[in-house]
ZADREN-342846 format. One line per 4 residues: their letters; for each residue x, y, z of C-alpha. Coordinates in Angstrom, 2 decimals. Layout:
BEGIN
a> X/Y/Z | ... $
# end
This chain:
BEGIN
xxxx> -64.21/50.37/29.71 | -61.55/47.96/30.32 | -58.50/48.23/32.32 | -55.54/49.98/30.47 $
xxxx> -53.48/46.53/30.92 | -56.09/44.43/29.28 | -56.24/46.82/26.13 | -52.63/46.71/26.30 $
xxxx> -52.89/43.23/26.19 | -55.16/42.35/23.79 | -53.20/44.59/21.16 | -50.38/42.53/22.32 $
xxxx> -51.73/39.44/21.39 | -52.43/40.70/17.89 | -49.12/41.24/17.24 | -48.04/37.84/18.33 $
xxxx> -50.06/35.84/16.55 | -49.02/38.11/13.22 | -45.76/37.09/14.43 | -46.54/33.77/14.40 $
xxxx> -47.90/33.65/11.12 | -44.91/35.62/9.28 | -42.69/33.00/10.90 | -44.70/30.26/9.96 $
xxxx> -44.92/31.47/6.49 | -40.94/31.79/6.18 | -40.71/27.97/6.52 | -40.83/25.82/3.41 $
xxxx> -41.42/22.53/3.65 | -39.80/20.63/0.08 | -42.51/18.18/-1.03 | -40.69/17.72/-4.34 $
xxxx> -40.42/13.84/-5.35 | -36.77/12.16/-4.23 | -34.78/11.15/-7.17 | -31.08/9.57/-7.46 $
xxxx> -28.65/12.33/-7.92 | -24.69/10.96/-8.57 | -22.45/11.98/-5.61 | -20.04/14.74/-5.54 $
xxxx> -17.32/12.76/-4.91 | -17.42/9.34/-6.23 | -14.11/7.91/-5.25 | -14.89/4.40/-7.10 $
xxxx> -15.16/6.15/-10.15 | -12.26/8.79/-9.29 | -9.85/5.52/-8.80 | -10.84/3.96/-12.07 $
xxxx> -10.19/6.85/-14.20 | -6.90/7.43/-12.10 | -6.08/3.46/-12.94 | -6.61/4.30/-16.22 $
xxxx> -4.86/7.48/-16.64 | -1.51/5.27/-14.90 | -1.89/2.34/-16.96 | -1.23/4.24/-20.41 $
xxxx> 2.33/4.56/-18.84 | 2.92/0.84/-17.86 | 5.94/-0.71/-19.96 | 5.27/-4.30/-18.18 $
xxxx> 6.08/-6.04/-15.44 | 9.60/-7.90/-13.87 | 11.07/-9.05/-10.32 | 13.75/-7.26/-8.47 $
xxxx> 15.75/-8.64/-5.01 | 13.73/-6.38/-3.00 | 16.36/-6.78/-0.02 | 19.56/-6.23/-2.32 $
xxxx> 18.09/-3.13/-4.20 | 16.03/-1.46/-0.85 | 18.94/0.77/-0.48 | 18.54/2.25/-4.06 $
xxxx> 14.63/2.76/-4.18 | 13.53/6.07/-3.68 | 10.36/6.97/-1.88 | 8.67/10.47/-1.01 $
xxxx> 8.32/11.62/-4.54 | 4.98/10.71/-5.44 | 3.29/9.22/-1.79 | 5.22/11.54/1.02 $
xxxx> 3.09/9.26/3.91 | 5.61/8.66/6.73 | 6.08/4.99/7.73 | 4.18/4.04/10.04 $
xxxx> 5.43/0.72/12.47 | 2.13/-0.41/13.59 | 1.07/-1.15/9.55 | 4.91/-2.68/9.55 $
xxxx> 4.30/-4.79/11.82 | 1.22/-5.85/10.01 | 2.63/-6.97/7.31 | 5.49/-8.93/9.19 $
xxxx> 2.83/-10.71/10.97 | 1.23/-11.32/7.87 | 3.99/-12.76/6.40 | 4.71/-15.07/9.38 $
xxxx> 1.21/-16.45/9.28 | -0.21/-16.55/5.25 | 3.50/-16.42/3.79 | 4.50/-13.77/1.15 $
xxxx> 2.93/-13.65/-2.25 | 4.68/-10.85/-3.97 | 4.08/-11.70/-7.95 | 0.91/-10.11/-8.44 $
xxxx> -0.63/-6.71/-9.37 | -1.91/-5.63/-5.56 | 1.31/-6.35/-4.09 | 3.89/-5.17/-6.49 $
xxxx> 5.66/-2.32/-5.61 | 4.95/1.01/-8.62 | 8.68/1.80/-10.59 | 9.38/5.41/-12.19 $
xxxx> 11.89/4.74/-14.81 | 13.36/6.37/-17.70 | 12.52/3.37/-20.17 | 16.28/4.14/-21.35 $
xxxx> 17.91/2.60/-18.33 | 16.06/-0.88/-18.81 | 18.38/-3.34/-20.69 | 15.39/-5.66/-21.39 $
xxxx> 12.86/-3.48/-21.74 | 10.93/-5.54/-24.85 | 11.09/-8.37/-22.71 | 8.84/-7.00/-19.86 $
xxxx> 5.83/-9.18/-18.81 | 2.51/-7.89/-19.55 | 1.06/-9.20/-16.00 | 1.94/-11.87/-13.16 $
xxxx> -0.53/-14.80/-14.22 | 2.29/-17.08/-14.52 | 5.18/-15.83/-11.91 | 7.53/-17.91/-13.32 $
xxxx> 7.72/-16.34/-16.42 | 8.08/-13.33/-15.03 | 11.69/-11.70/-15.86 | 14.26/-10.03/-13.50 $
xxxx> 14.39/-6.30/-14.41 | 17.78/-5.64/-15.85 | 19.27/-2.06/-15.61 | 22.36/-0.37/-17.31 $
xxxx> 23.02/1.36/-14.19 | 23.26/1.52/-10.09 | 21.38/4.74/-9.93 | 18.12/5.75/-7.74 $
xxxx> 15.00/4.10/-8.49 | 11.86/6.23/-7.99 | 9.16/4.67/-6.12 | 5.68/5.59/-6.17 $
xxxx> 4.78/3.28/-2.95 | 5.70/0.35/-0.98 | 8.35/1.51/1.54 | 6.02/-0.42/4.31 $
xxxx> 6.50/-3.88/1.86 | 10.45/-3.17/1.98 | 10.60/-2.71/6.00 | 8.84/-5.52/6.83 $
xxxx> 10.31/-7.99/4.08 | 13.83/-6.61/6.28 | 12.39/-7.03/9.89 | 10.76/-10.52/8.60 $
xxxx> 14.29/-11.55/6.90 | 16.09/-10.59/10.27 | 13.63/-12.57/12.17 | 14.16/-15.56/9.46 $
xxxx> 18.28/-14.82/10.18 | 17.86/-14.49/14.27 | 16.15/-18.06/13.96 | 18.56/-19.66/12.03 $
xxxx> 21.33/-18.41/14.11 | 19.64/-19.58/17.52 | 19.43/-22.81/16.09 | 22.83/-23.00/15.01 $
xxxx> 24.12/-22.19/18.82 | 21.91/-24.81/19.75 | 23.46/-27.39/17.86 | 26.86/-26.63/18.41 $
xxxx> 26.42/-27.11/22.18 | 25.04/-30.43/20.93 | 28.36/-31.18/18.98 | 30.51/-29.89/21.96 $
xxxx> 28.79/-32.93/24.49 | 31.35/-35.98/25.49 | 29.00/-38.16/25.44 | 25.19/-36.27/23.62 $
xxxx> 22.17/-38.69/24.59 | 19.67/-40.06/22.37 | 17.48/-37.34/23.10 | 20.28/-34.69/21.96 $
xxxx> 21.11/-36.78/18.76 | 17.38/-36.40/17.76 | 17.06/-32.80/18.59 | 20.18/-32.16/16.78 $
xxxx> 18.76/-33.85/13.76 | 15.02/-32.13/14.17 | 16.66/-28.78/14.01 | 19.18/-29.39/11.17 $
xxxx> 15.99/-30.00/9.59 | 14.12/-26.91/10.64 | 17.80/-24.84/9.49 | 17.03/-26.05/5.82 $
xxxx> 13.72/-24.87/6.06 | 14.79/-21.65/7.14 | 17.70/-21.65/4.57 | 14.93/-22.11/1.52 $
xxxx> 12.82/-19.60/3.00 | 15.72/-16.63/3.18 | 16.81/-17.43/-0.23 | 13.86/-16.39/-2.12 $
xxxx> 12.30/-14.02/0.29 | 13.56/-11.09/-2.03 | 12.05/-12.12/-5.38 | 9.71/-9.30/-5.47 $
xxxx> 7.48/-8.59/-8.26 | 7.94/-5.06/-9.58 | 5.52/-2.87/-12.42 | 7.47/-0.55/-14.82 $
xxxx> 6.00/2.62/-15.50 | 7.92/5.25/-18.72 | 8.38/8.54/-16.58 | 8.71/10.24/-20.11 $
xxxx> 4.88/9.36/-20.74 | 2.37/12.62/-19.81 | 0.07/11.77/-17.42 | -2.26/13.41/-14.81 $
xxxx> -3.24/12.95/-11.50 | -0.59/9.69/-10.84 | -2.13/7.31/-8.33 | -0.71/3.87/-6.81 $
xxxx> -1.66/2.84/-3.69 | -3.28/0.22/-2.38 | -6.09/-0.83/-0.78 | -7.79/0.67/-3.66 $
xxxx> -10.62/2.54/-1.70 | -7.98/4.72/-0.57 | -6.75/7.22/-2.42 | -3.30/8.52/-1.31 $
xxxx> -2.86/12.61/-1.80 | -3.85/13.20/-5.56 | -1.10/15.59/-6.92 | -1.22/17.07/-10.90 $
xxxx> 2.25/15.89/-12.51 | 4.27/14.84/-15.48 | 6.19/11.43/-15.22 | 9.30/13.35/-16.00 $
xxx> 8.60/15.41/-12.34 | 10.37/12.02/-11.02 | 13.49/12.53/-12.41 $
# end
């Protein structure tokens, strides 16, 4: 007869290997075929039907002096993102290297209007394919402006200009030195002359730096989910509202 421990092993392994087997049998491997299933959250088709949902409230486009009228736009109401100076900074170096091209669709900044305070509202443009024929957005008042986005596009259009201004002015002290010498050499009378040059430059540049190209949008037209941000694979915080929330 065999030792107790053997018998008491034996029965043990018994149990493990029916063990074994439940556990194998609780696994389940899916052998179905793959097939395409649409994601859950498809945020190329979530941004077109937001674009479409804003665009039944555009009234057209216009330009506004982005520098003169910072002080009236409002931000906050529809994108609350803080500013953030590293994306300023961006955009300042960006300007300083490609220029500014403000007259078209992904860089004009979103208006919330009451239609009612536009004076030419029926002569809106319907898009910025010819900026020239763009018109100035007229307004019966000097109220707040709503702005769905852009307050990043309005700081560094002002730290650009001041950079455009602190240039100008450097130059300026430069040549007046020049103009205070007895007796200026060659050499000064040609720097003097370079820079007078470079002034005018500067002078062109900082007059039409605030032509900015705007997009009107009725906040008296019902619409859902408002969205305006750009790049457009990034969708800033969806809320629910009515246009007339921006009043």
């Amino acid at each position: 007869m065999p030792p107790r421990g053997q018998r008491k092993g034996k029965g043990g392994g018994k149990k493990g290997g029916t063990t074994e087997n439940a556990g194998g049998s609780s696994l389940h491997l899916d052998t179905r075929p793959v097939q395409a299933e649409a994601p859950k959250h498809d945020i190329g088709k979530e941004t077109q039907r937001l674009d479409t949902e804003v665009a039944k409230c555009k009234a057209g486009v216009a330009w506004i002096d982005l520098l003169e009228m910072g002080d009236r736009l409002k931000f906050g109401v529809y994108n609350d993102r803080p500013e953030n100076d590293t994306e300023t900074n961006k955009l300042v170096g960006s300007f300083k290297s490609s220029g500014i091209v403000p007259m078209k669709d992904t860089s004009a900044i979103p208006l919330i209007l009451d239609i009612k305070r536009v004076k030419n509202v029926k002569t809106l443009g319907n898009d910025f394919t010819v900026p020239d024929d763009v018109p100035e957005l007229q307004l019966k008042d000097s109220a707040k402006i709503v702005v769905a986005s852009g307050q990043h596009r309005l700081s560094a259009l002002r730290r650009y200009y001041q950079s455009l201004e602190d240039e100008y002015q450097a130059l300026e002290k430069k040549r007046t030195k020049i103009t205070n010498l007895k007796h200026p050499s060659e050499e000064h009378v040609q720097s003097f002359n370079e820079m007078r040059d470079e002034m005018c430059s500067i002078k062109g540049v900082m007059e039409g730096v605030g032509k900015w190209g705007v997009v009107v949008y009725d906040q008296d037209r019902d619409v859902k989910d408002l969205r305006y941000e750009r790049p457009p694979s990034k969708l800033w915080r969806v809320r629910t509202v009515h246009m007339s929330d921006a009043r």
